[in-house]
Structure formats: C-alpha cells, structure tokens
N, C-alpha and C positions, 0 to 999 in steps of 0.2 A: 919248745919246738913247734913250731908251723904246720898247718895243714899236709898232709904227704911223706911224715915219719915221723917215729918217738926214738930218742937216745936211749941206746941199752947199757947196760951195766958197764960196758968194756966202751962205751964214747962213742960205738958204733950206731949207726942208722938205723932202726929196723923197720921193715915197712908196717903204715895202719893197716888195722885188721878191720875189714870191712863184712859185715853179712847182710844180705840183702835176703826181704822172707816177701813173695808172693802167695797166693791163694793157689789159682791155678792154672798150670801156663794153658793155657787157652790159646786159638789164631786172636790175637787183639794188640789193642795198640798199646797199652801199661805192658804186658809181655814180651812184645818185641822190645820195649825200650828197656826192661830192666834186664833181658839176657844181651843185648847189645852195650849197657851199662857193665854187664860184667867178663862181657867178654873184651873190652877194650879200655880198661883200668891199666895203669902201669903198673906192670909187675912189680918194678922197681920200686915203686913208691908204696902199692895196697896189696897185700893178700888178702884175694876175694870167698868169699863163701857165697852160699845160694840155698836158703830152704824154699820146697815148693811142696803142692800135692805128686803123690805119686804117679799122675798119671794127668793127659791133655796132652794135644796134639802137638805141642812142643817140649814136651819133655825129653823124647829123645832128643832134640837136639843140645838142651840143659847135659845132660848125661856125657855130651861130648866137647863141652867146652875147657879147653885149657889151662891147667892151673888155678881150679875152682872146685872147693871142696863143696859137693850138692848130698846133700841131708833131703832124703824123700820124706813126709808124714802120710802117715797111713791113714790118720781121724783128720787130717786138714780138708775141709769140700768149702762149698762156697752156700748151701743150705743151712739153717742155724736148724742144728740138734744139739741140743746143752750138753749130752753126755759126751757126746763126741767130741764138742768144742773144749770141754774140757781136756779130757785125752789130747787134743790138740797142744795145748795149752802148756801142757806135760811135755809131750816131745817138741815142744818150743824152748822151752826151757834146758832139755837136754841138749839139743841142739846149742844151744848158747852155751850154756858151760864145755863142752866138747872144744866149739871153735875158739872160745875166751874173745870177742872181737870188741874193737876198741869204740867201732858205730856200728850199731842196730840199723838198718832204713828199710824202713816197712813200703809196702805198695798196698793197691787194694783195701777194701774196708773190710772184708773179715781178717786177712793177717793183719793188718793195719791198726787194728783193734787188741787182738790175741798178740801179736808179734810186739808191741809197746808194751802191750801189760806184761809178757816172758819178761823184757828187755829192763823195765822196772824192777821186776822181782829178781833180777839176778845182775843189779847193780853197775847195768850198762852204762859207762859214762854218756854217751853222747847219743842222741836217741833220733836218728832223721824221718819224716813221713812223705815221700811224694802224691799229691793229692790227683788222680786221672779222672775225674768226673768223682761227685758224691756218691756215695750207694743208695739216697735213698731220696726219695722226690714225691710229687703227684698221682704218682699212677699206682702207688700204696695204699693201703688201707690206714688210716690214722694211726693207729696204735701202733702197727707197725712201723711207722717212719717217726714217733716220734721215740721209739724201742734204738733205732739205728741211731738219731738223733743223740739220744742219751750215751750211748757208748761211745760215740766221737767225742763227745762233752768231757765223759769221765777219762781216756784216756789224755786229752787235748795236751792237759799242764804239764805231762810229763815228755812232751815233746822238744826237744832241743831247738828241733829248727822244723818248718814247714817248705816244700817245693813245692807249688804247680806250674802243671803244662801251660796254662794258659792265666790271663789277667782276670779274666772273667771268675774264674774258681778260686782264686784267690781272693776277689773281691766277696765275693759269697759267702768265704769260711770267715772274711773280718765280719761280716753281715752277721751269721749267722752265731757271731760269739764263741768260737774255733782256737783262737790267736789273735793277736793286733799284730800290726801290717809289721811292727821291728823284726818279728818272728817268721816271717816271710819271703820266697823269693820266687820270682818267673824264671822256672829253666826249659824251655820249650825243648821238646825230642825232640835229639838228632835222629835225620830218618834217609836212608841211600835210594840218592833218587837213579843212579846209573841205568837199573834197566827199563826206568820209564821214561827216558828222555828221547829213547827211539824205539819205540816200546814195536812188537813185531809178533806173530802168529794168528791173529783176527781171524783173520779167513781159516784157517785149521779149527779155532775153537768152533765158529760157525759151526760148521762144516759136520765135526762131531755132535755137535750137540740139537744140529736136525735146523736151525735158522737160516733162512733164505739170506743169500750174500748181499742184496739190498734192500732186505728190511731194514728200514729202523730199529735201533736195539736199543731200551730204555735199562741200565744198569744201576741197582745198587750191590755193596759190601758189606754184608755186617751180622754178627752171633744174632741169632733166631732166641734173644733172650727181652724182657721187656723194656731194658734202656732205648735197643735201637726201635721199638717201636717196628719191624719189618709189617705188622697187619696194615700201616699208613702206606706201605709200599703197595700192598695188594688193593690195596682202597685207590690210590693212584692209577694204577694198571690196569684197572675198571673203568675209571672216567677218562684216561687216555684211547683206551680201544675205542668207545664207542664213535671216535672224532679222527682217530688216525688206525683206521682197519688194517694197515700193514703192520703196526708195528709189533714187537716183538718184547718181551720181558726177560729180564737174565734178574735173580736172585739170589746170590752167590754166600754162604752160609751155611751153620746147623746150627741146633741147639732144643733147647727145652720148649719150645714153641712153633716146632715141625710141625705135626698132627694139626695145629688148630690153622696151622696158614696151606695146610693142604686140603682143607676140610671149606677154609675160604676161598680156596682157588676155586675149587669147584663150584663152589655157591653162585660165584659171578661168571661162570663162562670162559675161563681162562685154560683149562686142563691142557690146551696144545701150543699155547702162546707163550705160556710163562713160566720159563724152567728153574727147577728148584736143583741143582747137580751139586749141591753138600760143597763143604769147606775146597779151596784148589790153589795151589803152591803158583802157575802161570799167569798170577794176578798183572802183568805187565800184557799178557795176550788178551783178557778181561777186556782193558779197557783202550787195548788196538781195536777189540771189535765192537765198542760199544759209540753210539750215537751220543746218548747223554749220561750222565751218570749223578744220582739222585742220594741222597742222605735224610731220615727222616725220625733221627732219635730225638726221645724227652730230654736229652740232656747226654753233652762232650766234655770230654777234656781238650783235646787237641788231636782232630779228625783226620787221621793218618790219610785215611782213603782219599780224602780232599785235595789232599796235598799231592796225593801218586795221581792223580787222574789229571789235576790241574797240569804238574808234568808232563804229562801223556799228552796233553793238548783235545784232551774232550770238555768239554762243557759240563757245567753242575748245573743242578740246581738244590739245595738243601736249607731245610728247615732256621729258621737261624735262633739256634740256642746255644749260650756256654762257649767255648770257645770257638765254635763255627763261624761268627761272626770279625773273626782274627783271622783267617784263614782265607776267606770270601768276601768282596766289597762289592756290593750290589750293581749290578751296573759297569763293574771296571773291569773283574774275572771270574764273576759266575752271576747268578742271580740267590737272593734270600728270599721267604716266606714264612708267614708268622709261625709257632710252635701250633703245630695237630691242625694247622690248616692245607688239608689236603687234595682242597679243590685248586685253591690258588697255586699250589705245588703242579699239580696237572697241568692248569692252565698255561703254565710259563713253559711245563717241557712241550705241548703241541706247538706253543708258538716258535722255541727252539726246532723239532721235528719239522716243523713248515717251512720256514722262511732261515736260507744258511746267513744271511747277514747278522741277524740276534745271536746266531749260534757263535760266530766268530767274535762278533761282540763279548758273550760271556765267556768265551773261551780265553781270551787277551791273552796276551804276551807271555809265552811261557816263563819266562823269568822273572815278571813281575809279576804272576799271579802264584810264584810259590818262595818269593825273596823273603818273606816275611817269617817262613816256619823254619830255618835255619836255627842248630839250637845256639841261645842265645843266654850268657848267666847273667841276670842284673845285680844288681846290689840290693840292702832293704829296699823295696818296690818306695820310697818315696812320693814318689810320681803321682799316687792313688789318690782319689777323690776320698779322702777320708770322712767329710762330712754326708757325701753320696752312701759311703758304705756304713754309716753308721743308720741312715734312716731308710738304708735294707736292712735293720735290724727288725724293723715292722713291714712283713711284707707286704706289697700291693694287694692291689685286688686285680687277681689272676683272673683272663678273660679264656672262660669256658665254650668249650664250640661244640652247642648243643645237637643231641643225633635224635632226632624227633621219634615218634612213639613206633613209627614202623618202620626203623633201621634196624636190623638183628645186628645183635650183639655175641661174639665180635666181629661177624661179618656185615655185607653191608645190604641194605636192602633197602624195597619201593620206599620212595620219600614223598612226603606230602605235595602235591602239585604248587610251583611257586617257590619251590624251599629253597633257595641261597645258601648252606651254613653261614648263617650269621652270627654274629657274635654276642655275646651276653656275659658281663662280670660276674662270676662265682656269686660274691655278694649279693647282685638281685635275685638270681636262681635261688639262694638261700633262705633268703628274706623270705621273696614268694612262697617259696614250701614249707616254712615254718609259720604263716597266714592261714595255710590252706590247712597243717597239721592241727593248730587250734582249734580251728572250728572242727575238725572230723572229730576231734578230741573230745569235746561239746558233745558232739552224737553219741560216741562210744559210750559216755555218763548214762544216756537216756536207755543204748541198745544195755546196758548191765544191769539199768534197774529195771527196765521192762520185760525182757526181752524172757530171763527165767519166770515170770510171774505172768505170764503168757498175756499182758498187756498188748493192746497198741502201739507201736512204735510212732506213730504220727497225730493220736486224739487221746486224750486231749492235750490241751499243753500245757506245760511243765509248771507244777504249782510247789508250793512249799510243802515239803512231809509233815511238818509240826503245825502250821495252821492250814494251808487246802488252799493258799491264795494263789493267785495265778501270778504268776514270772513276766514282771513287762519286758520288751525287749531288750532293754535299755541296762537289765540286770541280769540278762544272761550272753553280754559279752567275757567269750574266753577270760581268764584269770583277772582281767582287768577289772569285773564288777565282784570279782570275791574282793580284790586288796580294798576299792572306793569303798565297801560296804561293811570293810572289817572283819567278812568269815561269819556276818550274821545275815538274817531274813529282814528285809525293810520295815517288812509289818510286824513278825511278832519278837522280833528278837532272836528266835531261836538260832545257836552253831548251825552252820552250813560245814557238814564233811569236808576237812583239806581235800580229800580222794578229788573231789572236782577239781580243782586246779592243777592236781598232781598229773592227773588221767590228761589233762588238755595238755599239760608241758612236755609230757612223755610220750605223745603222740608227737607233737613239734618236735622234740628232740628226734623220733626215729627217724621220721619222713625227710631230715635235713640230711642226714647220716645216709638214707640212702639215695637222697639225690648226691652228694658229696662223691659216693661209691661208684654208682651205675649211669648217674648223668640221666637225662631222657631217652632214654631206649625201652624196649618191651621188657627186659630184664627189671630195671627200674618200676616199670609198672606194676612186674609180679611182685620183687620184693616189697612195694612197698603195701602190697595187698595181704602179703603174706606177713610184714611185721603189724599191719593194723590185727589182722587176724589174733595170730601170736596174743596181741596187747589185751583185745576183747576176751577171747578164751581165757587167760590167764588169769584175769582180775574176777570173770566169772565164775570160774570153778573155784576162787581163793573165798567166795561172799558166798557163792551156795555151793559146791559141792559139784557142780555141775561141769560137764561138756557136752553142748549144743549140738546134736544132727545138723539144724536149722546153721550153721555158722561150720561145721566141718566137714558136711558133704559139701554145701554149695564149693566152700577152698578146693576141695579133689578136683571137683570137676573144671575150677576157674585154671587151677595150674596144670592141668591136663592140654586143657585150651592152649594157652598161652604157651608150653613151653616147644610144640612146633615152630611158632610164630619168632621166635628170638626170645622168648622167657625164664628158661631154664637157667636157674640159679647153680646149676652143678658145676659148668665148667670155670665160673669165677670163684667156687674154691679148689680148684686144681684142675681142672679138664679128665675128668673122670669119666669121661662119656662112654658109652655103649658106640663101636662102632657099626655102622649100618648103612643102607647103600645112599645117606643123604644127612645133611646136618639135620633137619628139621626130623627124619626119622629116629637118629640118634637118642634128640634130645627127648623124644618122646619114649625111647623103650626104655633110657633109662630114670625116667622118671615114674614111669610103671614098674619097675625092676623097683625102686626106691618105695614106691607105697606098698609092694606087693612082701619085701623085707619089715616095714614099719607095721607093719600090719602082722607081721606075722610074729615076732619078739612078745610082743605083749599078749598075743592070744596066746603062746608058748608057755607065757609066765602063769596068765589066770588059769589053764587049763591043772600045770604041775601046782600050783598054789592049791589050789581048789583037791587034787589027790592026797598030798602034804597035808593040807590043815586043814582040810575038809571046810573051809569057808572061802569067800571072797576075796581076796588081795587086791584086784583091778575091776574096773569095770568096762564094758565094749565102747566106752567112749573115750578110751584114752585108747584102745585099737585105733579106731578110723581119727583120733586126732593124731597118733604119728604116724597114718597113711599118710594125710596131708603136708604133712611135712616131710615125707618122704616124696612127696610127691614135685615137692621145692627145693627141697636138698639131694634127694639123690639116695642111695645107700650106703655110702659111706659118710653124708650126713645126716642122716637121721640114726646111726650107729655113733656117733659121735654125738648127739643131741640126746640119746639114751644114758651114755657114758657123765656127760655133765650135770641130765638131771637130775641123776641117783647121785651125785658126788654134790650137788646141790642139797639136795632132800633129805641124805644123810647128814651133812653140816647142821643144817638147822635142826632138825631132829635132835642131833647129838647136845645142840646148845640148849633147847629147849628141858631136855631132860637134865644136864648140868644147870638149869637156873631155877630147877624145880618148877617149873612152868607145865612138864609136859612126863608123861610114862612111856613106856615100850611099845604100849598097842595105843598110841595117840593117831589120829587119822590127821596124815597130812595132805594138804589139796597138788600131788605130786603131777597135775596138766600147770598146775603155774610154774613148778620147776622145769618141766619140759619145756614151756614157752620161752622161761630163762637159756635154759642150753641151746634151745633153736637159735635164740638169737645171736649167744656168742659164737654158735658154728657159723651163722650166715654174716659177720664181720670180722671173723679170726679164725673159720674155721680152717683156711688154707694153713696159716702159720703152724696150727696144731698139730693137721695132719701129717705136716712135712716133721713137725719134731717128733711124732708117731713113727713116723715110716711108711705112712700109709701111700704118699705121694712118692713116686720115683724123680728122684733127681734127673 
C-alpha cells in the first residue's frame, strides 16, 4: 500500500497514523506550519496526533484543533537541562506507544533530536524531520554549537527522510554531513496570505500605539530570541533616526531578550520612537501601517514575515541569510544586505524612507514578489549543486563585522572617528590575535619568573638559568626558537622548560577564543585582560605558592573601569545584571555586588577554617583574587567559578592520593584551580547556568 493508508486485517483501508512532536508552539513560522500541517491532513487518509510543550502562545489553539489527539509534556522546553531532557525523553516515548503512529515527524531541534531518538527506541517505522532553520550557528559559543552539532549528527541516520523549507537548508544539511541529497526534499510552507492582500487597520494601530499617521514606520516581526538577531534592529533604528528624524520604529515581538533590547533602547535615545508592544494576532494591520518592514536574523528557514508583507505590498529590506534569499530578489521585490551588516541595512531603508520611487521599485508586483513561497513538493532535490555542496563541507572564511574598542556590547556606542564597519575575514582577525597572544605569552614567562622573585620585569634581559648567557633576539621568538633549537640553550646545552612554549600557546589559544567570542568590543578587551590575568595568576601560584596584590588589585580595579564602559562580562553568560537607572550603572553595581560576594565566601571559609582547626586553610590572596573575578563574572559567576574549582581541586587531590603521589593534608595551589573554573564559567558559563537553574528561561 502507497502513501495515505495501510490494509487492515478485513481488506479494509485504514488511515496512516501520523504524530507530529514540536518543542514549543511559540508565535513562529515552524509552529504555524506544523499546526496548519495538522490541522488540514485528510482525515480520511491520516489520523493526526501532535506532541508539544505544555504551554506557548499557541497552544491553545493546538488544544482546539479537530480530530487530533495532542499529548502536552511537562519536561519538554526549549533550554537543555539533561534531567529534564530526559523526563522529556520518557514522556516522548509514552506518548508514542499511547498513539502507536505509523510516522514519527519531528520539527525543531530539541524535539527534533529527543522525538527521533523516542521514535528509534520504540521502533517507529518511518521516521520524518522538517528542518526550519538549524538550531545552532555563529553566535554560539564553540562548544556549544559543536554540542548541537553532534546531536543532529547522532540522531541524522535514523532519519527516514529529511524536509526543508527552503533550498538553502537543505544544501547546508548535505554541507554539513546531516544526509545526502537522495534523503531530501524542498517542501516550502504553505502560508494564507487572504488577509494581507488588502490588509486594513493602520491608522487604528497607529493611533493606539501613540505614532503620528505620517510618520514614517520602520517595522520588524520576530521572537526577541538570538536567531532573529532583534539588537540589529535596535542598531538600525539608531542609524536611521539620526538621518530621517520623523521616523518611527515598531518592534513587534517577546521573548528571552526583552530586558537587554530595552536597556538598548534607552542607550540610544529611542525610549519615545521605538515601540516594543509584545507578541499581536493584527499582524495584517502591522504591516497596513508600516512604511518599510526589515528582517535581521543569523539565519532562516523560510521567512513567513517576508512573504506577509511582500503581500501587503510594503517594502523589505532584510539581511540576506538562508532562505531569505528565495524569498527576496535584490532589486526586483525588496532589497538584501550582507549577514550583521547593519549600516548597509539602514542605509537602503532611508533611501526607501526618502525617495517613493526605490520604495515602489522594492516593493514590485505583488504577485510576483510572493509566487515563489507557494508550498511546493519537489522530488529528490536533484537539481542541487552537489559538488557546490560538498565543498561546504569546509566552510569558508566567514567575514566578521568588526565593532571597534568603544562600541558597548550589546548596545551600540561612540565609534572611532572615520569608522565604516568594514569588513574583515574571521581568519585574519584570528591569525592577528593569536600573533599578538605569542608574544604576550613571551612576557607572561618573564612576568612568572620575575615577578614573585621581586626582579625587574624589564633589566635585564633574558639570559639562560643554567649558564647566565644573554637571549639574542633571534632565540626568543615565541615557540618558534624552542622547536629550531630542539628544547636546549645555544651555548650551554642545557633543557629549556616546555612551560615556555606551553605558556606562549595557551596565551594564543585564549586570546583567539576570545576574539572568536566577543569580537572587538570593550567586553573583548576585558575578557581578554581577564584570561591573561587568569593565565598569569594561575601558573604563579602553581610554581610558588603565591597570589600577587601587584597582578590582583591592579584587575579589580581594571574591570571596575571598564565594565561601565561596555565591559562587563556578566550579561554574556546570561544577562544577570543588577537593574539600575542606566546600563552603564547596572553593569557597574553588579560587578561590585560580584566582588563584594567573591570576596566574601573565602574570607567566610578562612575565618570558620581557622575556629575548626585552629590553623590556616586560605590565605587573603585567594580573597581579593575571587574579588577579581567577581568582579568580571559577576555573582553568579564567581559562585560558579568557586563550584568548579573545588570540583577541580578535589579531582586532582583525590588522583593524587590514589597514585600515591599525594596525603590528605598535601597543600594544593587551589588560585590555579580557580583560574581553571573562571575560565570555564567565562566560555560555558551560560550553558551551565541554565542546566543549574540559575538562568530563567
């Protein structure tokens, strides 16, 4: 039997059992499409089911669709906490024995993931995945994305057949080793375009929402979450105002990245122009009353909004990533511009705002600027540049759009006079920073041997320990004169410590990592002040014993400094901030709130240590060093940086003493394990947090 029924026992027809498992119905465009998928299956042919979270702003209307058995999960969210994902995992699985369904089709990448692996383990014949954009990209943290990376990996094979929205994501998943293209197909979303084709209320939303009837209105749509990138919107709406004073900003949205684009409104002078009015069902009145309407995600599936506005007959202009570029043809019915280039975005909507002739130009034909998103089933995508897609198996070198030293991070700020955003390949940015991490690398050798031995840091220079001969230049190029020289002294022969070379890579290795992270901004600056710090600290207290005044007050007071300025390391692992009547206040009390904690846990422990056991435990130098770093992370990272370096300290400890190496009362240099835990709070500390709890969803 064919697609659309299996023969029952008695010869009769009965219809495929379909379930279909989302994350969470969210306002989005995978959501719309998979309750519009299950609400207009033939009955006659599929009995539909529907697992989702139990909650999102479309869930009631899940709750009400016809003839579709919906399974709420209670542990399904869209945050990775393992226990939970487990539990999930669990009533995925019940859910599937429940409905017994003939095909499994997952949406989303956390069901997507948990819902194939259920689907697997309970011996689903046929296993479907529609792909709506990847879950995981550039604006991760490494580890993170290549974490997401590996779970689409491990569940891939077990996938029967792959769908995406668009050409573009499908070429990406052959790229990225997902599937080959036989395993694939393009089924673009059907999407009702009826009430945008004379779309009506403009003047009411105005109206309501406090906008002059002929302002200009610069519109975007989109979850206040990091795919769409909304702070590009706020970065736009800045460089717009100062060029076109009338105009006006609609922001139409919620999500988990309120607080920081309200915190940016203000930064830039927008608090009366650019209205934030949360998620809204009159999305056809939206974009009656909108001038232009802008899209500025890291990455699409199939850019519903695109599609309703080009209907509507307004003008785009949007980023062109992923499938946005299916959707919009430069020139013909909207304008593109490059991924996070958000001056070029601006520039195209004043020229739109100014002059109605470009406006009508990007706006073209309304049926030929939306003939294209009609859903459409192909066959195996044959069609596909398969040699194109095999050599995105190595990806390019992505051009990074550097935000100079005194743009605050995430908001935007004074920029160096002359500054363009111009452009620069990740690759040189790299390069460059892992040049410049060597050579600091080089110094840090000199600052660990000098520095406890109350040497000169600058006279004299650098000779050999075992003979006293002087260092010609030529032989203290970073790693490069240890390998020419074999690890020995020119003159006497003597081993040259690996520590040098080790000290100079691990320097390059962090300073790449955090340009990689924070890009050139003041955040960037601190961190990477604060992992030199970290590095130095670390290796000195592990050789003598020691934490430096000289190297731990100067850090309090540097990230004191800085983190008014766009420094503050706190809200890039979760936006934890102290609110206060200014970002720049915020970031400061709570980075004093963070040293005034870090400081205070360890004078806690030496004081109860010292009544307990009447001796020593800590000394005041591991106080004012997790001031510092309280003072960079925050309190909930330097509580977290406490957490890992006792689970550090303890490890080793424990191995030491199982290898007979070490006793019970062995003194371990426990400022090098802190520096360790600092540093994985300040690259993963967000991830942990949120599988803690500590971050609200």
């Amino acid at each position: 039997m064919g697609w659309g029924g299996r023969r029952a026992a008695g010869g009769a027809v009965r219809p495929l059992r379909v379930l279909h498992a989302i994350t969470m119905l969210e306002l989005g465009g995978a959501q719309r499409n998979t309750l519009d998928t299950c609400r207009l299956l033939d009955r006659g042919r599929f009995a539909v089911g529907l697992v989702c979270a139990d909650r999102g702003e479309l869930f009631d209307e899940a709750t009400r669709l016809p003839d579709v058995a919906l399974f709420p999960l209670r542990r399904l969210r869209r945050e990775v906490r393992p226990l939970d994902d487990l539990r999930a995992l669990g009533e995925l699985r019940r859910a599937i024995r429940a409905f017994r369904p003939d095909i499994v089709h997952t949406h989303s990448s956390k069901a997507g993931v948990l819902g194939r692996l259920a689907a697997r383990r309970e011996r689903v014949p046929v296993i479907v995945h529609s792909i709506h954009g990847f879950g995981f990209g550039s604006h991760q943290a490494a580890p993170v994305r290549w974490a997401f990376l590996a779970a689409e990996r491990l569940v891939a094979p077990w996938t029967t057949q792959f769908v995406a929205v668009s050409r573009r994501n499908l070429e990406q998943g052959v790229a990225l080793g997902l599937f080959p293209c036989e395993r694939a197909r393009v089924i673009r979303s059907g999407i009702d375009l009826t009430a945008f084709r004379k779309p009506g209320g403009g003047g009411e939303l105005r109206r309501s929402l406090g906008i002059p009837a002929a302002a200009p209105l610069v519109v975007q749509v989109a979850c206040f979450k990091p795919q769409k990138a909304p702070e590009r919107f706020v970065e736009v709406a800045a460089l717009v105002a100062r060029r076109v004073p009338a105009a006006h900003f609609l922001l139409v949205g919620d999500g988990e990245l309120r607080g920081r684009l309200e915190a940016q409104r203000s930064a830039v002078g927008l608090d009366g122009r650019l209205n934030l009015p949360g998620w809204r069902r009159d999305i056809a009145a939206v974009y009656a009353a909108a001038t232009v309407v802008t899209l500025t995600s890291r990455f699409e599936g199939l850019p519903r909004v695109l599609v309703e506005a080009l209907t509507a007959g307004v003008p785009v202009v949007a980023m062109a990533v992923d499938g946005v570029v299916e959707v919009v043809r430069d020139g013909v019915n909207g304008c593109l511009v490059g991924e996070a280039d958000t001056a070029a975005l601006a520039a195209r909507v004043v020229e739109l705002l100014g002059d109605p002739g470009p406006a009508r130009r990007a706006r073209g034909p309304r049926r030929r600027g939306t003939r294209r998103v009609r859903p459409r089933h192909h066959g195996p995508p044959a069609g596909i540049d398969v040699r194109r897609a095999r050599r995105l198996r190595r990806p390019p070198a992505r051009r990074l759009r550097l935000r100079v030293l005194f743009s605050r991070s995430p908001v935007p700020g004074p920029r160096f006079p002359g500054w363009r955003g111009d452009m620069m390949p990740t690759w040189f940015l790299l390069a460059i920073t892992a040049a410049y991490g060597l050579v600091i690398g080089s110094f840090i050798n000199v600052v660990i041997h000098r520095l406890p031995r109350e040497q000169s840091l600058l006279r004299p220079r650098s000779s050999c320990p075992a003979c006293g001969a002087a260092i010609a230049w030529f032989d203290n190029i970073p790693v490069l004169s240890y390998l020419t020289l074999g690890g020995r002294c020119r003159h006497c022969r003597a081993a040259i410590s690996p520590r040098y070379p080790l000290v100079e890579l691990a320097s390059a290795g962090l300073l790449v990592a955090v340009a990689a992270r924070f890009g050139l901004t003041v955040a960037g600056l601190a961190a990477a002040l604060f992992v030199l710090l970290l590095l130095t600290l670390a290796l000195i207290d592990l050789e003598h014993r020691l934490l430096l005044d000289v190297l731990t007050l100067p850090g309090i007071a540097a990230g004191l400094l800085l983190a008014p300025l766009g420094g503050s390391l706190v809200a890039p692992l979760g936006g934890a901030v102290l609110h206060s009547s200014g970002p720049a206040l915020s970031a400061l009390a709570s980075s004093l709130l963070g040293a005034a904690i870090g400081a205070l846990v360890p004078y806690v422990v030496i004081v109860g240590y010292r009544l307990i056991r009447g001796a020593e435990g800590m000394g005041l130098g591991d106080v004012k060093f997790l001031a510092m770093i309280g003072v960079f992370l925050g309190w909930k990272g330097v509580l977290l940086t406490i957490g890992l370096g006792s689970v550090l300290g303890a490890a080793v400890g424990l191995g030491l003493i199982a290898a007979g190496r070490g006793r019970r009362d062995t003194e371990l240099p426990f400022g090098t394990f802190l520096a360790a835990g600092a540093l994985l709070t300040l690259f993963v500390g967000g991830p942990l947090m949120r599988v803690l709890g500590w971050i609200r969803p």
